[in-house]
C-alpha positions as YAML, in Angstrom:
chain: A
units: angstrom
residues:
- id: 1
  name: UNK
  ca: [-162.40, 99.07, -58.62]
- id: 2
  name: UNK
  ca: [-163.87, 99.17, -55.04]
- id: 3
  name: UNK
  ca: [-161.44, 96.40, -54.21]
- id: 4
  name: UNK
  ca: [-158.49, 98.11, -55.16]
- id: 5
  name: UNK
  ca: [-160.21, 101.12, -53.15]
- id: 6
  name: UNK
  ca: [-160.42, 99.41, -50.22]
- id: 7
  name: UNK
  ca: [-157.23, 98.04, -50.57]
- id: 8
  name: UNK
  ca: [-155.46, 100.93, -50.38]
- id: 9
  name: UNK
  ca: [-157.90, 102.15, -47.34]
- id: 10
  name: UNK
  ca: [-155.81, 98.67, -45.46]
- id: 11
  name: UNK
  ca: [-152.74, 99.94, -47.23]
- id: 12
  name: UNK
  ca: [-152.57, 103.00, -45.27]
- id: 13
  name: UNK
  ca: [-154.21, 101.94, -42.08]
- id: 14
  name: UNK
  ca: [-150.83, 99.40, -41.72]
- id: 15
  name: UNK
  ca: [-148.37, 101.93, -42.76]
- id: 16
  name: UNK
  ca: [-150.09, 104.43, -40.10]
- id: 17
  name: UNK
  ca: [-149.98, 101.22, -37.45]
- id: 18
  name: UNK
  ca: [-146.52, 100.46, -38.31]
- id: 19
  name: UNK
  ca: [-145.41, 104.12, -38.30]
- id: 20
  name: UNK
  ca: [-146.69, 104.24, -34.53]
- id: 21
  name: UNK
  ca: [-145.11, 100.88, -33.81]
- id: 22
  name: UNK
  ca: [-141.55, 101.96, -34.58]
- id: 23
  name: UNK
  ca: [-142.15, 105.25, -32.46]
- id: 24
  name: UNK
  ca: [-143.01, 102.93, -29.78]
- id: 25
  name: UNK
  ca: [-139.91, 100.61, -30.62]
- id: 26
  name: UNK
  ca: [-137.59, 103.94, -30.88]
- id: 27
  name: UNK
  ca: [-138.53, 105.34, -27.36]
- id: 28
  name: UNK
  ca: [-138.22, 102.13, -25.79]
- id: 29
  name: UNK
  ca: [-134.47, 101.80, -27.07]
- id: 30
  name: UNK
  ca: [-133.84, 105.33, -26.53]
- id: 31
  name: UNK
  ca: [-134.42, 104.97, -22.77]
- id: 32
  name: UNK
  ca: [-132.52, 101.57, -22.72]
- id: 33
  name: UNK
  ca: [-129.79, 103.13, -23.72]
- id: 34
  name: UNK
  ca: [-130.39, 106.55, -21.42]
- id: 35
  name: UNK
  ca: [-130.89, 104.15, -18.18]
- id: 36
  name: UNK
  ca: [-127.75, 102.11, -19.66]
- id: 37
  name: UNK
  ca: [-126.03, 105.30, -19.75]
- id: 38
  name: UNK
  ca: [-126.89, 106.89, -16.59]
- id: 39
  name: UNK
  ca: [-126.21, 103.88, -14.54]
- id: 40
  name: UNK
  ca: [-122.67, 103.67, -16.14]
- id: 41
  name: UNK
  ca: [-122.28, 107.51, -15.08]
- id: 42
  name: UNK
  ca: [-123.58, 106.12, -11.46]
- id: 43
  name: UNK
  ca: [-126.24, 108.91, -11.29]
- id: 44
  name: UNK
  ca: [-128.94, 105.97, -11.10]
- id: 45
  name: UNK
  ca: [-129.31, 103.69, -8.46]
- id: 46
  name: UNK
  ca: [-129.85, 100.51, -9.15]
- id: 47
  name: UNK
  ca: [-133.19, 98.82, -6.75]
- id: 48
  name: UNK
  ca: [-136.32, 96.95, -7.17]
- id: 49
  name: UNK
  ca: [-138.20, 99.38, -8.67]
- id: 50
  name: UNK
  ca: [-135.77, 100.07, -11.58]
- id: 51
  name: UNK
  ca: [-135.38, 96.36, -12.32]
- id: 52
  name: UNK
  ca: [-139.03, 95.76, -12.89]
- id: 53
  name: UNK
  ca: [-139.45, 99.01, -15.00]
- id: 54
  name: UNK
  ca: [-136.20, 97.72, -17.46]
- id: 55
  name: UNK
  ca: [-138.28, 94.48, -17.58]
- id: 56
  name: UNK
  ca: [-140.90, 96.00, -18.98]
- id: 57
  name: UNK
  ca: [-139.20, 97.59, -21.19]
- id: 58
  name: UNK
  ca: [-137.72, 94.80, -22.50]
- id: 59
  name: UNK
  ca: [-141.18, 92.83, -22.95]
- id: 60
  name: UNK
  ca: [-142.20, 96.43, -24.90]
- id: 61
  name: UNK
  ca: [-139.05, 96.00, -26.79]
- id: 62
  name: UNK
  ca: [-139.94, 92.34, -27.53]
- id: 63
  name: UNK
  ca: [-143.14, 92.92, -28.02]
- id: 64
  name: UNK
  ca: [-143.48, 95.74, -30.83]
- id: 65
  name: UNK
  ca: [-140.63, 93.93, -32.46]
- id: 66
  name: UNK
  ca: [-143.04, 91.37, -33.15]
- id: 67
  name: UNK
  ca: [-145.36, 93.83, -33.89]
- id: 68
  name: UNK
  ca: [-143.81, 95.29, -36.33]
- id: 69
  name: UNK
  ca: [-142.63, 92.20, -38.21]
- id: 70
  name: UNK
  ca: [-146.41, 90.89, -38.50]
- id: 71
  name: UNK
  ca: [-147.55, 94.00, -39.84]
- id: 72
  name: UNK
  ca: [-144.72, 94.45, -42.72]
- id: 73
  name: UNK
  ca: [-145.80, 91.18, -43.49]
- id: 74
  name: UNK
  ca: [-149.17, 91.58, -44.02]
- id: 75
  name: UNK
  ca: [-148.56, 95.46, -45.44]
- id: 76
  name: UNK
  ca: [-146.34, 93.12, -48.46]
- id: 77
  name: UNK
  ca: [-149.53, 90.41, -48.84]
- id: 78
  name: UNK
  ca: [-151.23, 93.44, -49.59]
- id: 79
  name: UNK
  ca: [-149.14, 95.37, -51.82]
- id: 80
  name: UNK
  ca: [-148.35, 92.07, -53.48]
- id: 81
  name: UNK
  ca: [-152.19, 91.38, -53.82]
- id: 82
  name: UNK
  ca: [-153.10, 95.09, -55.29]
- id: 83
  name: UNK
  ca: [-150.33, 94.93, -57.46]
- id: 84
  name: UNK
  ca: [-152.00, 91.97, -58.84]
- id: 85
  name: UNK
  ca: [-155.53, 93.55, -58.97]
- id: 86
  name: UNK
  ca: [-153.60, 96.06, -61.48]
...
């Protein structure tokens, strides 16, 4: 019983984890596609400064990506794992 308790304690830490990870992953595209946009309107200058910040966006991008595809696998070893405790 206290493993299946604690279990679910992991469950819910993940899905909270992964929950902020895809906010992270959904701003990151969202101002992508804003810079995208606004230097197709030419309202944004393209420089130095701009380059390295879509950069680092991009590693973000990459980044929680990965994230997020190591935690839904470890959030189905766990469901698969209290399933079996049942």
């Amino acid at each position: 019983m206290v493993i299946k308790e604690d279990l679910v304690k992991k469950i819910d830490i993940l899905r909270d984890e992964l929950k902020w990870w895809m906010n992270v992953l959904l701003i990151v595209m969202t101002s992508l596609v804003g810079g995208a946009f606004s230097i197709s309107q030419n309202s944004l200058v393209i420089n130095f400064m701009l380059i390295i910040l879509i950069f680092l966006l991009l590693v973000i991008l990459f980044y929680s990506s990965v994230k997020i595809n190591k935690l839904q696998k470890e959030l189905k070893r766990l469901l698969r794992q209290l399933k079996k405790e049942k």
